[in-house]
N, CA, C and O of each residue as an XYZ file, in Angstrom:
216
protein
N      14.702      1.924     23.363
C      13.580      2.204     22.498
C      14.124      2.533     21.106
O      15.157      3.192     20.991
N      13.521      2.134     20.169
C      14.262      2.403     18.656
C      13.278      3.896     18.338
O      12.350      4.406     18.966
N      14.077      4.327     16.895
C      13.869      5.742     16.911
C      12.386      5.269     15.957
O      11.501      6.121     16.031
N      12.217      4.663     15.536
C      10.444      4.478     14.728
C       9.777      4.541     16.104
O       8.594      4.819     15.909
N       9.963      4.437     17.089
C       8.885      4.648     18.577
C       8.419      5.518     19.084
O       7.357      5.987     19.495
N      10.409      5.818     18.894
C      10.245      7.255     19.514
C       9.153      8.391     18.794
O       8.088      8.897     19.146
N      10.067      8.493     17.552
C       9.323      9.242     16.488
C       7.601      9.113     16.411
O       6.942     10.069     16.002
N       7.048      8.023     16.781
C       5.472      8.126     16.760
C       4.820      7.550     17.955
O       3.719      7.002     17.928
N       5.759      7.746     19.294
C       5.300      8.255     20.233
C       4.580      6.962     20.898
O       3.758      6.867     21.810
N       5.056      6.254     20.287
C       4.485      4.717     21.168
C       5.429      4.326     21.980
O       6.456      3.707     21.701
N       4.976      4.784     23.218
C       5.805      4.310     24.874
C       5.497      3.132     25.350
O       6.271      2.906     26.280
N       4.838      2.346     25.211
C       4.456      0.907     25.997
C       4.782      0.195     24.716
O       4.474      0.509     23.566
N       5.489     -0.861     25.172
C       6.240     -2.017     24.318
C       5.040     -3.093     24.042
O       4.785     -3.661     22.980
N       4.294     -3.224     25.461
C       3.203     -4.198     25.576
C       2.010     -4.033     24.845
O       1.375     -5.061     24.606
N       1.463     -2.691     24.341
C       0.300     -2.187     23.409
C       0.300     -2.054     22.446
O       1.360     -1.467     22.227
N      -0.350     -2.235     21.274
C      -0.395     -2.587     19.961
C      -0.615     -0.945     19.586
O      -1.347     -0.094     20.092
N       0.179     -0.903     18.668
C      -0.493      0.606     17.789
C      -0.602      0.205     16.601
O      -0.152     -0.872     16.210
N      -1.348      1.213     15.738
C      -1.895      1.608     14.614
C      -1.716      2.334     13.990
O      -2.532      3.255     14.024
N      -0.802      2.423     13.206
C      -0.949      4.383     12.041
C      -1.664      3.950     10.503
O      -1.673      2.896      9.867
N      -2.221      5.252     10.268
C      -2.093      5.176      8.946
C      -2.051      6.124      8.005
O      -2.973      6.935      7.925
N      -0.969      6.163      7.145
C      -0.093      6.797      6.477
C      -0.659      7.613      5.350
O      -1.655      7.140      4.803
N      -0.245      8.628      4.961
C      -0.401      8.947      3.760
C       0.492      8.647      3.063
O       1.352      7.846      3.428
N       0.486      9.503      1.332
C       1.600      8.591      0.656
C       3.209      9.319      0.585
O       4.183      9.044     -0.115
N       2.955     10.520      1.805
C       4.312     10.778      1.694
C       4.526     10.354      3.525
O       5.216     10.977      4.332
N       4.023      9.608      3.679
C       4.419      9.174      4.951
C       3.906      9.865      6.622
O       4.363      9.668      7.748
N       2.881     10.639      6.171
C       2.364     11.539      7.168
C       1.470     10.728      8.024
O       0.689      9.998      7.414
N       1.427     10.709      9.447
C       0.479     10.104      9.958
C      -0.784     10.638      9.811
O      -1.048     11.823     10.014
N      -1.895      9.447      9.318
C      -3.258     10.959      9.277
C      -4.426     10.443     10.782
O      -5.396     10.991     11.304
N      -3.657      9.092     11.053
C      -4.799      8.196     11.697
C      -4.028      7.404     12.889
O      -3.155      6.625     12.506
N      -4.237      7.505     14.221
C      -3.796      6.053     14.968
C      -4.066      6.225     16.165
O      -4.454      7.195     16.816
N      -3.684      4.600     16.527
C      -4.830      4.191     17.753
C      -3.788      3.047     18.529
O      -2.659      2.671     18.215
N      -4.464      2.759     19.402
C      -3.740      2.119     20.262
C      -4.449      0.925     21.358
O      -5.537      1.170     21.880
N      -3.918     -0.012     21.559
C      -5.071     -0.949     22.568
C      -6.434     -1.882     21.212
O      -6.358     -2.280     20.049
N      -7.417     -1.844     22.192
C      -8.382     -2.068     21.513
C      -9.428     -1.011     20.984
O      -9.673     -0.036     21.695
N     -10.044     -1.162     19.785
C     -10.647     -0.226     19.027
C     -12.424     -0.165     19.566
O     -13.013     -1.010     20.240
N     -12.698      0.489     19.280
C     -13.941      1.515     19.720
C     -15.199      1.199     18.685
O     -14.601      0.450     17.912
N     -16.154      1.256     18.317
C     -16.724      0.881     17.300
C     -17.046      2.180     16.631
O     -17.795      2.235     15.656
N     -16.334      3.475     17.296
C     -16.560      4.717     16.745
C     -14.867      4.874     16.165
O     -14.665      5.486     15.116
N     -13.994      4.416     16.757
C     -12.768      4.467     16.328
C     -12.237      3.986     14.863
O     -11.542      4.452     13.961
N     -13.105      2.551     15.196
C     -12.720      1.823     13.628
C     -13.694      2.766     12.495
O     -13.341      3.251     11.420
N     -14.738      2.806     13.027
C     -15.573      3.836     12.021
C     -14.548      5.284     11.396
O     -14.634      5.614     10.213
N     -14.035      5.697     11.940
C     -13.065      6.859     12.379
C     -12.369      6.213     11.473
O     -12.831      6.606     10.401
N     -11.374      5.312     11.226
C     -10.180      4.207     10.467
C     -10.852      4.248      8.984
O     -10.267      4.779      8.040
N     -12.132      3.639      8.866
C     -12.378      3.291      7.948
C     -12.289      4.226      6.951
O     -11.640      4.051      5.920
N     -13.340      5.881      7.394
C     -13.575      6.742      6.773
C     -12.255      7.652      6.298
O     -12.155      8.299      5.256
N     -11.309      7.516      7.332
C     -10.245      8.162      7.385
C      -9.234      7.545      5.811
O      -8.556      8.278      5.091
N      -9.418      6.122      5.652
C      -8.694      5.412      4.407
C      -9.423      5.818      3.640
O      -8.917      6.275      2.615
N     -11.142      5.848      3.792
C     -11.588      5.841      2.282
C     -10.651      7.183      1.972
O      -9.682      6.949      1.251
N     -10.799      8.457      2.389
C     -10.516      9.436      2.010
C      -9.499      9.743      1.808
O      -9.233     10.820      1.273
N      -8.435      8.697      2.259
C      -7.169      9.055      1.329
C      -6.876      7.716      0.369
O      -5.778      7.323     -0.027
N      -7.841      7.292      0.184
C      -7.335      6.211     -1.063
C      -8.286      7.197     -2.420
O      -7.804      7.119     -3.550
N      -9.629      8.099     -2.229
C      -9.866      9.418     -2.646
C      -9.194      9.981     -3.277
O      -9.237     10.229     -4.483
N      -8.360     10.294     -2.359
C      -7.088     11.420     -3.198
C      -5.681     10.862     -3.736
O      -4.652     11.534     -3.802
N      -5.828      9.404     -4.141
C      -5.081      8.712     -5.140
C      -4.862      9.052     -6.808
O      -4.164      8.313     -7.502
């Protein structure tokens, strides 16, 4: 397993993940598999608000 995996905790090789970052690199957001229609809602709002504090 490489250490970017380790570090954010994605154990299955076979499942897609998702982060999303702030601009010093903090995870603020992520997901895994397929998305939710409350999840992506969750994604969306989660970017507006840090493209916000740009």
């Amino acid at each position: 397993m490489r250490r970017e995996e380790c570090a954010l905790e994605a154990d299955f090789l076979f499942i897609r993940y998702i982060f999303l970052l702030d601009k010093f690199g903090g995870v603020r957001w992520q997901g895994f598999g397929f998305s939710t229609p409350e999840e992506l809602s969750s994604l969306l709002s989660c970017t507006s608000l840090l493209l916000e504090g740009e």
